[in-house]
C-alpha positions in Angstrom: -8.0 -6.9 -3.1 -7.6 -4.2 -5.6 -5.2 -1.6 -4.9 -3.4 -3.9 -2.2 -0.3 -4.9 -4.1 2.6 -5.6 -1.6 0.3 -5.5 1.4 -0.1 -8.5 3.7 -2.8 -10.8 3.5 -2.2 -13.1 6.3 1.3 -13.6 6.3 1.6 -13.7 2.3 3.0 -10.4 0.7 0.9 -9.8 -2.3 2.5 -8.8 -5.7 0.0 -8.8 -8.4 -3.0 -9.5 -10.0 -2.5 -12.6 -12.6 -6.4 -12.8 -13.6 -9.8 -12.1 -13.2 -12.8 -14.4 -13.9 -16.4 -13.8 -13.4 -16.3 -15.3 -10.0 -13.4 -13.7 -8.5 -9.5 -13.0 -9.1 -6.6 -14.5 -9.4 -3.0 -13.4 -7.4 0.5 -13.6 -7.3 2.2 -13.7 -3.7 4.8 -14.6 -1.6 4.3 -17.0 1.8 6.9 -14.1 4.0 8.6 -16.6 6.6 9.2 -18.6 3.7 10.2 -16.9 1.0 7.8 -19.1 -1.4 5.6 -18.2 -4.2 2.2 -18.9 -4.1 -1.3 -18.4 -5.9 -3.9 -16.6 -3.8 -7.7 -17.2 -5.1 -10.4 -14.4 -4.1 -13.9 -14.8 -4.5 -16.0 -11.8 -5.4 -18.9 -11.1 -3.1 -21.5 -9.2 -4.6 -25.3 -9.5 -5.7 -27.4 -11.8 -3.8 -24.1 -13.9 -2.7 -23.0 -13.8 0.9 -19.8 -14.1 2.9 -21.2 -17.3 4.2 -21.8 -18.7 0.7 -18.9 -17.7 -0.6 -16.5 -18.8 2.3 -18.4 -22.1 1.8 -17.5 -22.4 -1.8 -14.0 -21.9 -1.0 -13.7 -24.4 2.1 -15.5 -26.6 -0.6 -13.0 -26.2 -3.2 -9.8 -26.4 -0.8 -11.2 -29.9 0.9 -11.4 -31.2 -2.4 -8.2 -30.3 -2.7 -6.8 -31.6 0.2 -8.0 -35.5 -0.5 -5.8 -35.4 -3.5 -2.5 -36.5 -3.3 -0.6 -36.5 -6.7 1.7 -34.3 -7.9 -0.3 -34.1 -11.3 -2.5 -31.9 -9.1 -2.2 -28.8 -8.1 -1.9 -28.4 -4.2 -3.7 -26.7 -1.7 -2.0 -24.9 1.1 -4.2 -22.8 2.8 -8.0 -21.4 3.2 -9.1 -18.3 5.1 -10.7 -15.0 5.0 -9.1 -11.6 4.6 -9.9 -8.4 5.6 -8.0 -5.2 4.4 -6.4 -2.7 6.2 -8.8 0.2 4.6 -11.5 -2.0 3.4 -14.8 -3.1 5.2 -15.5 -6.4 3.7 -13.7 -9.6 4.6 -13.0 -11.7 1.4 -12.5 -15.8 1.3 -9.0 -16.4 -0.1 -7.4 -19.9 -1.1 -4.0 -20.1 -1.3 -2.3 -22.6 -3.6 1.0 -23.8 -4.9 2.4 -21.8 -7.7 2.9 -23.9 -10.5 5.9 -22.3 -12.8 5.2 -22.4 -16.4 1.7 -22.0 -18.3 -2.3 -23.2 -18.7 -2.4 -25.1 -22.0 -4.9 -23.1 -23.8 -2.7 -19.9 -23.4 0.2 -22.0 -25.1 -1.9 -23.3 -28.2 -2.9 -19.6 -28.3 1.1 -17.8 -28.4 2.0 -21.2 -30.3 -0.4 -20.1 -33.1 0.4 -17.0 -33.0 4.5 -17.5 -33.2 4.5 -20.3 -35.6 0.9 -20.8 -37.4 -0.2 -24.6 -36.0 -1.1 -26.6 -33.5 1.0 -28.9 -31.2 2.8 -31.7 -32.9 0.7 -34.8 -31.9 2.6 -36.6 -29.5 2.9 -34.1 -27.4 -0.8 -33.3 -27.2 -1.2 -36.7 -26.5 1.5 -36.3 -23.9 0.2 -33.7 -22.4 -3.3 -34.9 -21.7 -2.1 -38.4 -20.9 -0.3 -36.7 -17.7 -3.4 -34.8 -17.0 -5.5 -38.1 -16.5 -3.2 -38.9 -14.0 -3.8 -36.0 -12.1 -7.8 -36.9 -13.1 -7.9 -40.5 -12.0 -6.1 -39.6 -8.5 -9.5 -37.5 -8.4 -11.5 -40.2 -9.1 -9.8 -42.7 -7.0 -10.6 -40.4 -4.1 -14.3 -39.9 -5.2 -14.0 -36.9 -6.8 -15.4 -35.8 -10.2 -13.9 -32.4 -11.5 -16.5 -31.4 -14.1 -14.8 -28.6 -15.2 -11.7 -30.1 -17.3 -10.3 -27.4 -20.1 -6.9 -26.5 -21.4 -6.8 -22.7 -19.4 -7.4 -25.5 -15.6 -4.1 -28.0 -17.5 -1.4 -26.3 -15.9 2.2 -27.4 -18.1 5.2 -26.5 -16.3 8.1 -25.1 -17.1 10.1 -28.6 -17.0 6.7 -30.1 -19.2 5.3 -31.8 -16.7 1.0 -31.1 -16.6 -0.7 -30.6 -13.3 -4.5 -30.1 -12.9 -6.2 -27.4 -10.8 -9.9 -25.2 -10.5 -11.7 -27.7 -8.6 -13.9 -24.9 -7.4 -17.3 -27.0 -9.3 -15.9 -30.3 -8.6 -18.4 -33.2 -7.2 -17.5 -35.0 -3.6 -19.2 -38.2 -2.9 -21.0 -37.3 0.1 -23.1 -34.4 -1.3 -21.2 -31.6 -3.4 -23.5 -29.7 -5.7 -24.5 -32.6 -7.3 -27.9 -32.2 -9.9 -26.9 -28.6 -10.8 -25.2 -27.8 -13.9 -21.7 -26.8 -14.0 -18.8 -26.6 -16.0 -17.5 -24.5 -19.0 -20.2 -25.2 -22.0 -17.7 -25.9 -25.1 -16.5 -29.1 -23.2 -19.3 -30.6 -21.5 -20.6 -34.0 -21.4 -24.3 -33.7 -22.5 -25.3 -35.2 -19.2 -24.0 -31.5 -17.6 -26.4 -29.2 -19.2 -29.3 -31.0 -17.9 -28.2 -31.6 -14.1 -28.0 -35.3 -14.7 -25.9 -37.7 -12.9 -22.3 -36.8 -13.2 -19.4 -39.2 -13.0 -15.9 -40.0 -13.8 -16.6 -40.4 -17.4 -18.1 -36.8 -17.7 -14.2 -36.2 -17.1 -13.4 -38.4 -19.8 -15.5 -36.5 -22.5 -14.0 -32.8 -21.5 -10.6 -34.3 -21.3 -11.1 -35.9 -25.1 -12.4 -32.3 -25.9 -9.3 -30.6 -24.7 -7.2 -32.8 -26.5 -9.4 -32.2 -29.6 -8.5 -28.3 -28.8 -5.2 -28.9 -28.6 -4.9 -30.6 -31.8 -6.9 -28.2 -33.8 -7.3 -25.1 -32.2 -10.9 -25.1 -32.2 -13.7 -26.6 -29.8 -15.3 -29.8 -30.6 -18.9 -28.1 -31.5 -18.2 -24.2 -32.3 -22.0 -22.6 -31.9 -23.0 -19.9 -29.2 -25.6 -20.0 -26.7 -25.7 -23.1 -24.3 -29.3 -24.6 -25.6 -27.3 -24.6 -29.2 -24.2 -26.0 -27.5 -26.2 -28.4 -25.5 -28.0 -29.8 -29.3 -24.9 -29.5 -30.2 -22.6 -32.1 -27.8 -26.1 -34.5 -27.6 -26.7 -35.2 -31.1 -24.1 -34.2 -33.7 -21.3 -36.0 -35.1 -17.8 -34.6 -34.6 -15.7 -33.4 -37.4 -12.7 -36.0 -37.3 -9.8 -33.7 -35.7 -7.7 -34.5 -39.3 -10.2 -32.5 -41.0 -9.7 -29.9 -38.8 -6.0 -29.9 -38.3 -4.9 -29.5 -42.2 -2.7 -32.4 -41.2 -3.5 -35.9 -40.7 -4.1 -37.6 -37.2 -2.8 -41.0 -36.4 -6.3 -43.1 -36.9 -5.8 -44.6 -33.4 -5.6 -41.3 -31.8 -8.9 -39.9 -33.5 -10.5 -43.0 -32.6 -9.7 -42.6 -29.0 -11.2 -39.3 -29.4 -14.0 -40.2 -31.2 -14.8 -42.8 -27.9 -13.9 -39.7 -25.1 -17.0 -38.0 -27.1 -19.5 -40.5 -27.4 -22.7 -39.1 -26.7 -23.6 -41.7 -23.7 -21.6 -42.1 -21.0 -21.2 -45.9 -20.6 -19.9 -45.8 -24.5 -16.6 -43.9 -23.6 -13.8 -44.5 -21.2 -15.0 -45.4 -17.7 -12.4 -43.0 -16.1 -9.5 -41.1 -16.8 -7.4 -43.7 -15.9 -8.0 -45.9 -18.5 -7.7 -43.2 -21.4 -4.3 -42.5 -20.0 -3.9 -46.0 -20.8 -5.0 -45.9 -24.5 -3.1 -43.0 -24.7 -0.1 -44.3 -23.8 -0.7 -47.3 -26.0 -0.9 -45.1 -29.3 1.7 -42.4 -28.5 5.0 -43.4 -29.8 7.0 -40.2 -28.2 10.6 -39.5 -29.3 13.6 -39.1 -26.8 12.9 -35.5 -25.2 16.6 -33.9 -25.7 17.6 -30.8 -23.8 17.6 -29.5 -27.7 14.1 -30.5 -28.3 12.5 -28.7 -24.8 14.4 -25.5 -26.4 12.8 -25.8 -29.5 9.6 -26.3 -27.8 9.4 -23.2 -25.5 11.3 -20.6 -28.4 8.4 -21.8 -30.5 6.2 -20.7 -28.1 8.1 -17.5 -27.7 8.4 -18.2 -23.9 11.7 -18.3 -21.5 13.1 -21.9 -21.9 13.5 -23.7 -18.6 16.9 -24.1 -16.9 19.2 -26.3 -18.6 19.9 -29.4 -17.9 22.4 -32.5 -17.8 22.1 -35.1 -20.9 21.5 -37.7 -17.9 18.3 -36.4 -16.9 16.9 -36.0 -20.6 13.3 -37.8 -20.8 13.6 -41.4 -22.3 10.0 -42.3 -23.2 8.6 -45.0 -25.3 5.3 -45.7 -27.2 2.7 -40.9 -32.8 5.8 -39.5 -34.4 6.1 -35.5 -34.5 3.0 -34.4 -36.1 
């Protein structure tokens, strides 16, 4: 779709590229009738991969999609194939909701770089105790994401989190199951080696992504996946207080410490229970319209519309780290 800014792609005007990945890119549209913003996913075809295989993964990832109804999950509003006006090759498109506000690992990133640390803890905690919601509505339906990371956390602009990229995800009845997928520095040992993936696979990428957020660095920092692999089966973690320069509430670490047990029956059995513990050891402060505002300068980003003092967050069980 390069070169095709503000041309039609099936009723949706496009207006820019947000992203590229190695699989395909990222867009920024508008539906026309409606006057709505919305993300359009491409797949690039090239090598040995086919329309066929590549409209596949896309039906794949937008079915997935569809079983989910939360709204800690990003939704799916379309799926198709595009052909443009000048070009000869059709391409598999998705179209999804456009979330308004940020991925989490590019806020820990311009956090860092406006103000020199991580999150405060609570709201690390915060944020991937709404995430799990988003993950346990996956599970519920049968669905294991196996790609959890900060950059697929979405964090809106009014701090809610939403989860999205289930283009790797597992269905019950046959997805590609016994093939390895997922992003390396947050893997469950049982991904490298094509094992049997479930819900708690979710658990240990989730605990790493907090462990990311709190730090700034991945659970086991080594290159090369046989390394990383070693690495996520067999070593100990460094206790995220360590890591931080600051210490971590001990009943937080130790609900990382279970996310990342090596074996899967030794953590959490799904995401829904590790929202539970973390709601059990976060203590969050009242979220004032003062407080968002001091969140979002910190993170040099537009602050979201104000608000009334009626509809400030009142939340209850870690203090500001």
């Amino acid at each position: 779709m390069g070169g095709v800014t503000g041309r039609d792609c099936n009723g949706y005007q496009v207006w820019g590229k947000l992203s590229s990945g190695g699989m395909g890119d990222v867009w920024l549209a508008r539906h026309r009738a409606l006057a709505l913003p919305v993300i359009i996913k491409t797949i690039r075809i090239d090598g040995d991969a086919t329309l066929a295989q590549a409209d596949q993964m896309m039906l794949h990832e937008a079915r997935v999609m569809a079983r989910l109804a939360s709204p800690r999950v990003v939704r799916v509003l379309d799926v198709g194939h595009w052909r443009p006006e000048d070009g000869v090759t059709e391409l598999p498109f998705l179209i999804e909701e456009y979330v308004d506000g940020i991925d989490l690992g590019e806020h820990e990133r311009r956090r860092r770089a406006a103000v020199g640390r991580a999150m405060p803890l609570w709201a690390a905690a915060l944020a991937c105790a709404e995430a799990a919601l988003g993950i346990h509505a996956a599970h519920q339906a049968g669905v294991v994401h196996r790609d959890v990371k900060p950059s697929n956390l979405f964090l809106h602009g009014h701090g809610d989190v939403k989860v999205g990229d289930f283009g790797v995800a597992v269905l019950p009845s046959g997805g590609p199951a016994g093939v390895p997928a997922g992003t390396p520095a947050f893997m469950a040992p049982e991904q490298f080696v094509g094992g049997e993936v479930t819900p708690a696979a979710d658990v240990y990428a989730l605990g790493a992504t907090l462990y990311f957020l709190l730090t700034g660095r991945v659970p086991f920092d080594v290159e090369g996946d046989a390394k990383l692999w070693r690495a996520h089966a067999t070593q100990p973690v460094v206790p995220p207080s360590m890591r931080r320069g600051s210490p971590v509430a001990p009943a937080l670490e130790a609900v990382i410490a279970r996310c990342l047990a090596k074996h899967p029956v030794d953590r959490y059995p799904d995401c829904g229970a590790l929202g539970r513990a973390l709601d059990e050891v976060t203590e969050v402060p009242a979220w004032t319209e003062g407080d968002g505002r001091r969140f979002w300068t910190e993170a040099r980003m537009q602050p979201p519309p104000a608000r009334s003092a009626s509809t400030s967050v009142q939340t209850a069980p870690i203090r500001p780290g």
